[in-house]
MMTF fields as JSON, N, C-alpha, C and O atoms, coordinates in Angstrom:
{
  "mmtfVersion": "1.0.0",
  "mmtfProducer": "UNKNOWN",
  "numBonds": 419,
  "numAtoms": 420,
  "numGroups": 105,
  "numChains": 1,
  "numModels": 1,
  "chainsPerModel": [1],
  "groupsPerChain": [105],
  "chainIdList": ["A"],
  "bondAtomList": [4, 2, 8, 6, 12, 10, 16, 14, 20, 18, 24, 22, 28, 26, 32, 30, 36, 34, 40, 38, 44, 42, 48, 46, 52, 50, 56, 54, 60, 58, 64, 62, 68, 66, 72, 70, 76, 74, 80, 78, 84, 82, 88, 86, 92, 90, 96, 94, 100, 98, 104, 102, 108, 106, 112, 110, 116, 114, 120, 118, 124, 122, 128, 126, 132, 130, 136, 134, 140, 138, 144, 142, 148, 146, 152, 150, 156, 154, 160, 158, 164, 162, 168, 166, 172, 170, 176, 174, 180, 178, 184, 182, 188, 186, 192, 190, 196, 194, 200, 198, 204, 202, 208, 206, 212, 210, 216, 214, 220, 218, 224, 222, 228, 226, 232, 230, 236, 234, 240, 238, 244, 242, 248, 246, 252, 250, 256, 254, 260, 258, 264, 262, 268, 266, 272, 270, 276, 274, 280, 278, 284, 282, 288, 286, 292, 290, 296, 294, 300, 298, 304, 302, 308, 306, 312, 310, 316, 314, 320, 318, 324, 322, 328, 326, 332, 330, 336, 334, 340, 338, 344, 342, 348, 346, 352, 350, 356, 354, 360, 358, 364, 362, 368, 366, 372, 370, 376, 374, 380, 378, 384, 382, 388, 386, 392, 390, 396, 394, 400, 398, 404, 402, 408, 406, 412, 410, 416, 414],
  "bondOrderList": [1, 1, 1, 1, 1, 1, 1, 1, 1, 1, 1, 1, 1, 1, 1, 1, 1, 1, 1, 1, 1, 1, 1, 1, 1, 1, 1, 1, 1, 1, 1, 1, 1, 1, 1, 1, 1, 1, 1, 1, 1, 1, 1, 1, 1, 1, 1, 1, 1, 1, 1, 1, 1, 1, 1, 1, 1, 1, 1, 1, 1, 1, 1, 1, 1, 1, 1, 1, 1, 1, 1, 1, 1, 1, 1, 1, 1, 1, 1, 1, 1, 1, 1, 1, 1, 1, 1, 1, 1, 1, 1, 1, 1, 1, 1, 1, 1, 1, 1, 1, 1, 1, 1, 1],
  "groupList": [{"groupName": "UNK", "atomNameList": ["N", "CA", "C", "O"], "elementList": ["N", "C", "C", "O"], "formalChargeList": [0, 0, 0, 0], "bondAtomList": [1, 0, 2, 1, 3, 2], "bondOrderList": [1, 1, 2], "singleLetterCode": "X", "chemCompType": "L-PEPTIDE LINKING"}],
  "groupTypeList": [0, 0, 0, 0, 0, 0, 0, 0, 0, 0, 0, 0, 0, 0, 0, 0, 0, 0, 0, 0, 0, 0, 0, 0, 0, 0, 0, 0, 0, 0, 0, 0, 0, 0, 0, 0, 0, 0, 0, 0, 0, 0, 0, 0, 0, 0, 0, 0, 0, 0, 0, 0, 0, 0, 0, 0, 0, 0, 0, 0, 0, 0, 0, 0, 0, 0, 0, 0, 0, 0, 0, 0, 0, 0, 0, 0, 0, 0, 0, 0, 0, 0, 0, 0, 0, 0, 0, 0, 0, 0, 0, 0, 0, 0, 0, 0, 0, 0, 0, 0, 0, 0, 0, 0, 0],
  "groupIdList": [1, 2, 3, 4, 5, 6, 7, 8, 9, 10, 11, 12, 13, 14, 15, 16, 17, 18, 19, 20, 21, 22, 23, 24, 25, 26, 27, 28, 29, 30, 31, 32, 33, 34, 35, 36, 37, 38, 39, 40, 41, 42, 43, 44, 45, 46, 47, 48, 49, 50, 51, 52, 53, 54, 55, 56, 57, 58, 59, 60, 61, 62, 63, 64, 65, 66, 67, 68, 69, 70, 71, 72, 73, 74, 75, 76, 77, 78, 79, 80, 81, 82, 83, 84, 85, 86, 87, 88, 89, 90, 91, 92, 93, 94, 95, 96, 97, 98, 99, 100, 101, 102, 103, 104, 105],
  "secStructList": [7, 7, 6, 6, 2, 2, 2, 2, 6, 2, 2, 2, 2, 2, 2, 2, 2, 2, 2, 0, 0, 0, 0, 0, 7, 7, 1, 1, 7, 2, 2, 2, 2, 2, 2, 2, 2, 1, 7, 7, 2, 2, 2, 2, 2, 2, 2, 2, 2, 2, 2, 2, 2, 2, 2, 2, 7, 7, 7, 7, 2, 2, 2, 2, 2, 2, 2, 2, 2, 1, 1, 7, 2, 2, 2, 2, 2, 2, 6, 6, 7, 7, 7, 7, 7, 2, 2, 2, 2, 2, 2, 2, 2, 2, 2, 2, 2, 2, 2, 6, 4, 4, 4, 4, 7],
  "xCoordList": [117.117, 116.963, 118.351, 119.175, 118.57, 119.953, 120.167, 119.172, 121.547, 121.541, 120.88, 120.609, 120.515, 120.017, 118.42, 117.853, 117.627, 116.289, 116.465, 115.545, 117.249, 116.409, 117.148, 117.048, 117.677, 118.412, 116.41, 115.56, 116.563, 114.855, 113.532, 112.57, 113.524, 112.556, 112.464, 111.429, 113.383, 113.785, 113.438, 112.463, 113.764, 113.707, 112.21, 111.621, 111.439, 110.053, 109.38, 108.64, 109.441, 109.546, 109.044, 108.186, 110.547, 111.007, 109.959, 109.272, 109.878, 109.272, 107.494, 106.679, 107.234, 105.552, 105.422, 104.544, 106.334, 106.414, 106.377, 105.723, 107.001, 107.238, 105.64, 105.093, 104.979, 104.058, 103.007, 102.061, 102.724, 102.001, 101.783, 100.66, 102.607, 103.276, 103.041, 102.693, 103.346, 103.171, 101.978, 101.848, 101.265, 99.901, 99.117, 98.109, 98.878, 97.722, 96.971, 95.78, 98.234, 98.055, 98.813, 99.958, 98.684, 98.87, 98.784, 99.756, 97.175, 96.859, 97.727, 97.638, 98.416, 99.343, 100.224, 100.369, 100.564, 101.714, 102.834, 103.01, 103.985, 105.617, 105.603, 106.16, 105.047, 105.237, 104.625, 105.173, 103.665, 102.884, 103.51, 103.404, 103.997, 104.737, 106.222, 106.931, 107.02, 107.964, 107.179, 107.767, 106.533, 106.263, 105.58, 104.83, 105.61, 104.846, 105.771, 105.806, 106.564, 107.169, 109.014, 109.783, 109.392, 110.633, 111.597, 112.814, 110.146, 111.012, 110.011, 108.923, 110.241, 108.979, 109.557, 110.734, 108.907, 109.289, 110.422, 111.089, 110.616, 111.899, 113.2, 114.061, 113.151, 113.912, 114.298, 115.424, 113.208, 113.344, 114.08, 115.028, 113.866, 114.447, 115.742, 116.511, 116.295, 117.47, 118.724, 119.952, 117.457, 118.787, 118.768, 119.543, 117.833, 117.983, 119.532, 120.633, 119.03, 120.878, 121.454, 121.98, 121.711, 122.832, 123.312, 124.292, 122.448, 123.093, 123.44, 124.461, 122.738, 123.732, 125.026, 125.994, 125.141, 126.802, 127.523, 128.65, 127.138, 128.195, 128.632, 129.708, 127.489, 128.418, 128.896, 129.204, 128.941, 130.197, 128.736, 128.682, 128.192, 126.346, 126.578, 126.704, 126.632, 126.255, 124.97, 124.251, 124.546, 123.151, 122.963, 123.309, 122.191, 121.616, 120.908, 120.58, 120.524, 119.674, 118.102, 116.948, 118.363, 116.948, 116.786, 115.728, 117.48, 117.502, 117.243, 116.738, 117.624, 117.364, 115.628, 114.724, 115.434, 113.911, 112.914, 111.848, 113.394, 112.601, 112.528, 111.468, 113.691, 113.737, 112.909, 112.306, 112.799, 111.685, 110.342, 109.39, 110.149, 108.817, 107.789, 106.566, 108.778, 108.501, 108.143, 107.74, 108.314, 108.394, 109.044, 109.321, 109.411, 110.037, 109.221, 108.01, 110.139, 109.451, 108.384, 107.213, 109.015, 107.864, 106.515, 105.72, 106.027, 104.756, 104.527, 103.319, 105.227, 104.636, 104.283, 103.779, 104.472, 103.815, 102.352, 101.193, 102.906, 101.527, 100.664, 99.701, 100.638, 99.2, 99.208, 98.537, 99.756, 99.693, 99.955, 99.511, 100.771, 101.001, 100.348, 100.259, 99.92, 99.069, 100.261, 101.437, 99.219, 99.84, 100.196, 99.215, 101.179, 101.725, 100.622, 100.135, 100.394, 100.074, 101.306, 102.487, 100.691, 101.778, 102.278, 103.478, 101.452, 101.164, 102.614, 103.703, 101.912, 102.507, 104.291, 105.229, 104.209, 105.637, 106.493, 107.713, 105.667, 106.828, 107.058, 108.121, 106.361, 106.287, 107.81, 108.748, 107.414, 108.427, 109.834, 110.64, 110.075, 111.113, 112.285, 113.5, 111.163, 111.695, 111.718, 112.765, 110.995, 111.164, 112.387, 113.437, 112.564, 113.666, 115.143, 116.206, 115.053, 116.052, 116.35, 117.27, 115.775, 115.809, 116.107, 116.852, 115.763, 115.331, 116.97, 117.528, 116.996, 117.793, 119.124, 120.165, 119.114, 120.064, 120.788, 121.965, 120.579, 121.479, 121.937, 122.976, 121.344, 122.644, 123.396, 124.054, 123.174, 124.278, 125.256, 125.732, 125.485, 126.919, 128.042, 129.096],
  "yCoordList": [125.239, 125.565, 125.595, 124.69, 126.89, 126.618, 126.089, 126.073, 125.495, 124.756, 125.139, 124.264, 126.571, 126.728, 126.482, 125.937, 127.007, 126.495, 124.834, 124.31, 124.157, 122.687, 122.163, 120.994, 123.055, 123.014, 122.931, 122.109, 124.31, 124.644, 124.331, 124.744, 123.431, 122.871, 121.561, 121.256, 120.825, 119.312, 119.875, 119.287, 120.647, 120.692, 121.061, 120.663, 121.896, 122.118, 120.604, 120.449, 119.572, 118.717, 117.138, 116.266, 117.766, 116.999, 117.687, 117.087, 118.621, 119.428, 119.068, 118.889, 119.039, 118.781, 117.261, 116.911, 116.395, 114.772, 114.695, 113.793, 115.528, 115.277, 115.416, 114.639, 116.599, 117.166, 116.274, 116.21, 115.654, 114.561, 113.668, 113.536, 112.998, 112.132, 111.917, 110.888, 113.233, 113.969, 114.852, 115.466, 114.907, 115.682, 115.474, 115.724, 114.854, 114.498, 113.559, 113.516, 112.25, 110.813, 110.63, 110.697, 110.333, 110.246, 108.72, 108.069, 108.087, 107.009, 105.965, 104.769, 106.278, 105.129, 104.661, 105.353, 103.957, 102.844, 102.84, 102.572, 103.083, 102.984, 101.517, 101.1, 100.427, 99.352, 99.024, 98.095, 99.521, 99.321, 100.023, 99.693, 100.785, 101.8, 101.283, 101.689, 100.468, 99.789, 98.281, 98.084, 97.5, 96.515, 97.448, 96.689, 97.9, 98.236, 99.0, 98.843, 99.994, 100.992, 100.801, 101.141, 100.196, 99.856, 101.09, 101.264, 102.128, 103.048, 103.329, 102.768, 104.238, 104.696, 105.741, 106.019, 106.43, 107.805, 108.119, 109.153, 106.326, 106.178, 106.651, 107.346, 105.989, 105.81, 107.02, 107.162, 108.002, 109.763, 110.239, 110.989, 109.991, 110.706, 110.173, 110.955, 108.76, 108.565, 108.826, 108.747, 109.26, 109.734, 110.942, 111.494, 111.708, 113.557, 113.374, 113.778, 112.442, 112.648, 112.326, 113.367, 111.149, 111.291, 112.374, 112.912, 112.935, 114.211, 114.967, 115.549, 115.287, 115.953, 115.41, 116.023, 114.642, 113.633, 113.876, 114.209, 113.804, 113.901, 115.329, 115.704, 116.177, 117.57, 118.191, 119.381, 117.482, 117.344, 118.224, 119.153, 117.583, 118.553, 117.242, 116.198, 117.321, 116.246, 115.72, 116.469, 114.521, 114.646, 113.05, 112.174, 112.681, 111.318, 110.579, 111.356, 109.521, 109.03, 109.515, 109.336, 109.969, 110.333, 111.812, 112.138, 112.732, 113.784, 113.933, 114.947, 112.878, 113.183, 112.56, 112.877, 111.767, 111.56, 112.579, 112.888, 113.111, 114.279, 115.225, 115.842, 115.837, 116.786, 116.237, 117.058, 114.979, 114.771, 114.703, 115.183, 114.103, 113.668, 114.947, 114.999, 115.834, 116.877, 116.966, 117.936, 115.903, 115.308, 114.127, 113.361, 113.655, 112.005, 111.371, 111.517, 110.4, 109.02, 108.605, 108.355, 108.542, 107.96, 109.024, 108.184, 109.942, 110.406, 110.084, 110.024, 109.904, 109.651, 108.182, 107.876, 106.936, 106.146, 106.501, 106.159, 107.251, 106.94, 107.76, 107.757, 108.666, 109.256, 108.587, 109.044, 107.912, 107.474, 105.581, 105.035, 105.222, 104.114, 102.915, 102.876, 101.964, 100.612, 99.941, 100.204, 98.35, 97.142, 96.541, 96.541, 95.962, 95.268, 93.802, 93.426, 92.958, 91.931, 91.078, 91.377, 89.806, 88.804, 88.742, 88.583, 88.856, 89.062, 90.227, 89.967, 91.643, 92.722, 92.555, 92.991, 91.658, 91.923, 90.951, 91.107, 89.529, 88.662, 89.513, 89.177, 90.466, 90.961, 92.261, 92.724, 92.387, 93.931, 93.515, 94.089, 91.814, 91.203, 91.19, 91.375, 90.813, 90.352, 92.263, 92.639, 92.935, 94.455, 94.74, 94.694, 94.991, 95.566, 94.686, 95.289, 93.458, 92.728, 93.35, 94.168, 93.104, 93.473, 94.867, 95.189, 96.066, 97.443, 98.813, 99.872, 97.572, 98.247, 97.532, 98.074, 96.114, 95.91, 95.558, 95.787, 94.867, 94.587, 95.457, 95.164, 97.123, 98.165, 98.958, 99.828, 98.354, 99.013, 97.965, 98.094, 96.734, 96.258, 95.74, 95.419],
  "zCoordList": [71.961, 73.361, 74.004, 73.869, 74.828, 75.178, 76.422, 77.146, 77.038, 78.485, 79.669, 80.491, 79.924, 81.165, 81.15, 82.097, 79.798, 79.596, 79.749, 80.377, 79.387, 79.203, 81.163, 81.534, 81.92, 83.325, 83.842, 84.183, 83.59, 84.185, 83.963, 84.611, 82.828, 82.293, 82.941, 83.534, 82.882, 83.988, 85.156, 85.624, 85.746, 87.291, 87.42, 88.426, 86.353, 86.613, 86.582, 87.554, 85.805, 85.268, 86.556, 86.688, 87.342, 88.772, 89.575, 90.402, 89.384, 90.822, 90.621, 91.527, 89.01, 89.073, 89.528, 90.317, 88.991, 89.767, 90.937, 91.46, 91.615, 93.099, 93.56, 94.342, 92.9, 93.953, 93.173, 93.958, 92.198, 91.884, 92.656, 93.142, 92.899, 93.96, 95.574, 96.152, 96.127, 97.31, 97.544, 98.603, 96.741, 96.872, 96.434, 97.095, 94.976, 94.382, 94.199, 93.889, 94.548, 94.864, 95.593, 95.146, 96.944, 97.855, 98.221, 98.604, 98.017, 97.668, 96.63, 96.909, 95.658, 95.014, 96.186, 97.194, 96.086, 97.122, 96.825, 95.636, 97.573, 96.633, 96.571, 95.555, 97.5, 96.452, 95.213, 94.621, 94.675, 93.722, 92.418, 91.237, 92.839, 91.504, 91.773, 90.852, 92.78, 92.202, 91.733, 90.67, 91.838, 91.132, 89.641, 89.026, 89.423, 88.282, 87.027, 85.807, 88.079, 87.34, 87.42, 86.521, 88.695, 88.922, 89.367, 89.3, 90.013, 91.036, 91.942, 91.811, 92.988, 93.328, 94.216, 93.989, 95.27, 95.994, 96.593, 96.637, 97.367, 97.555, 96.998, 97.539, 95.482, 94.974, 94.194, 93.719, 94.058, 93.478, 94.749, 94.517, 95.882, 97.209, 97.449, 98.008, 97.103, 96.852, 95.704, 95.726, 94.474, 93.885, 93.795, 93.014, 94.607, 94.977, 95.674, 95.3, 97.06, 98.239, 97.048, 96.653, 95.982, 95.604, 95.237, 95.751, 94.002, 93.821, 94.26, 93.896, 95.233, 96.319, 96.534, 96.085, 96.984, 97.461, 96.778, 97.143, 95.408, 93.97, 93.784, 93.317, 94.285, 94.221, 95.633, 95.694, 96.589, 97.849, 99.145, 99.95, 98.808, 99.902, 100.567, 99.928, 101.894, 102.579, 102.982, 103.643, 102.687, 102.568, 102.929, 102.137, 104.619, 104.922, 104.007, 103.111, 103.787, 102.998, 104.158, 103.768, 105.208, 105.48, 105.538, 106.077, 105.165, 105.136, 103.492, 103.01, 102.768, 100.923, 101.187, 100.413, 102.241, 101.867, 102.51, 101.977, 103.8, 104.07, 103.424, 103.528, 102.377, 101.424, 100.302, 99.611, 100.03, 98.606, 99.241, 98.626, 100.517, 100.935, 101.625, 101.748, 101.965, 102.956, 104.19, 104.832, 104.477, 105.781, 106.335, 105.412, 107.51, 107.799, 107.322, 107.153, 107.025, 106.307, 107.451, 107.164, 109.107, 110.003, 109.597, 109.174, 109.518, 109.534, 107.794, 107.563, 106.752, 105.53, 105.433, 104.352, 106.548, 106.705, 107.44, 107.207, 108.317, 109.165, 108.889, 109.656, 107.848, 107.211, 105.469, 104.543, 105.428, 104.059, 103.22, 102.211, 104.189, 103.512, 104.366, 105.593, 103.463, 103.721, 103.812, 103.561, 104.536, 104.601, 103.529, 102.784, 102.979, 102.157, 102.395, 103.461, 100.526, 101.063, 100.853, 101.028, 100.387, 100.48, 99.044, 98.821, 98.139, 96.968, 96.427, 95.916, 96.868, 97.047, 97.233, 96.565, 98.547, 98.82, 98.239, 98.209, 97.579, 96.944, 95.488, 94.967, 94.764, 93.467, 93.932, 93.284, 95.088, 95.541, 95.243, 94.51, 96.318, 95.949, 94.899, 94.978, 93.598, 92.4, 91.886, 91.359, 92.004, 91.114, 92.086, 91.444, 93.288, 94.05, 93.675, 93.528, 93.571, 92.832, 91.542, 91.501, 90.618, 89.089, 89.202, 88.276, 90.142, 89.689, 90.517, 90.229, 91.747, 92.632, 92.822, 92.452, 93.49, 94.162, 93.262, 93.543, 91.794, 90.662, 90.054, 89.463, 89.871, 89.752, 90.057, 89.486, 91.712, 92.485, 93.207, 94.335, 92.175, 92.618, 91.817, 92.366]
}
């Protein structure tokens, strides 16, 4: 397979995740898929801006999440995301520790 097929195959790849994600389950929780999985929508929409950044695109961290989410984060709470329990958010803790803040310092 040569470089531009396996370019377009990833990005089909990215693009069926996204809309998995954003359309088909809607219902999964980004905390539940970071306690579980150790990323979640967020974290696809943060390393979209990066890439951008890295190739000189200027890009907010809320402008990389409206570009993954397809909308502001405020309305992808308020048609979509639940209350955290207590449960939920001490587990978020320890995955966001382990998943995020320890490899970015």
């Amino acid at each position: 397979m040569d470089a531009q097929t396996q370019i377009e195959l990833e990005a089909a790849a990215f693009r069926r995740l996204q809309r998995h994600l954003m359309e088909d389950r809607t219902d999964v929780q980004n905390i539940d898929m970071m306690n579980l999985a150790g990323f979640c929508r967020n974290c696809l929409s943060r390393w979209y801006q990066e890439a951008a950044v890295e190739r000189g695109i200027e890009m907010s961290k809320d402008e990389g999440r409206e570009a993954f989410y397809g909308m502001t984060m405020d309305d992808w709470k308020a048609n979509f995301q639940t209350d955290a329990t207590a449960a939920q958010g001490a587990a978020f803790e320890k995955s966001f520790e382990e998943n995020v803040t320890s490899k970015h310092r």
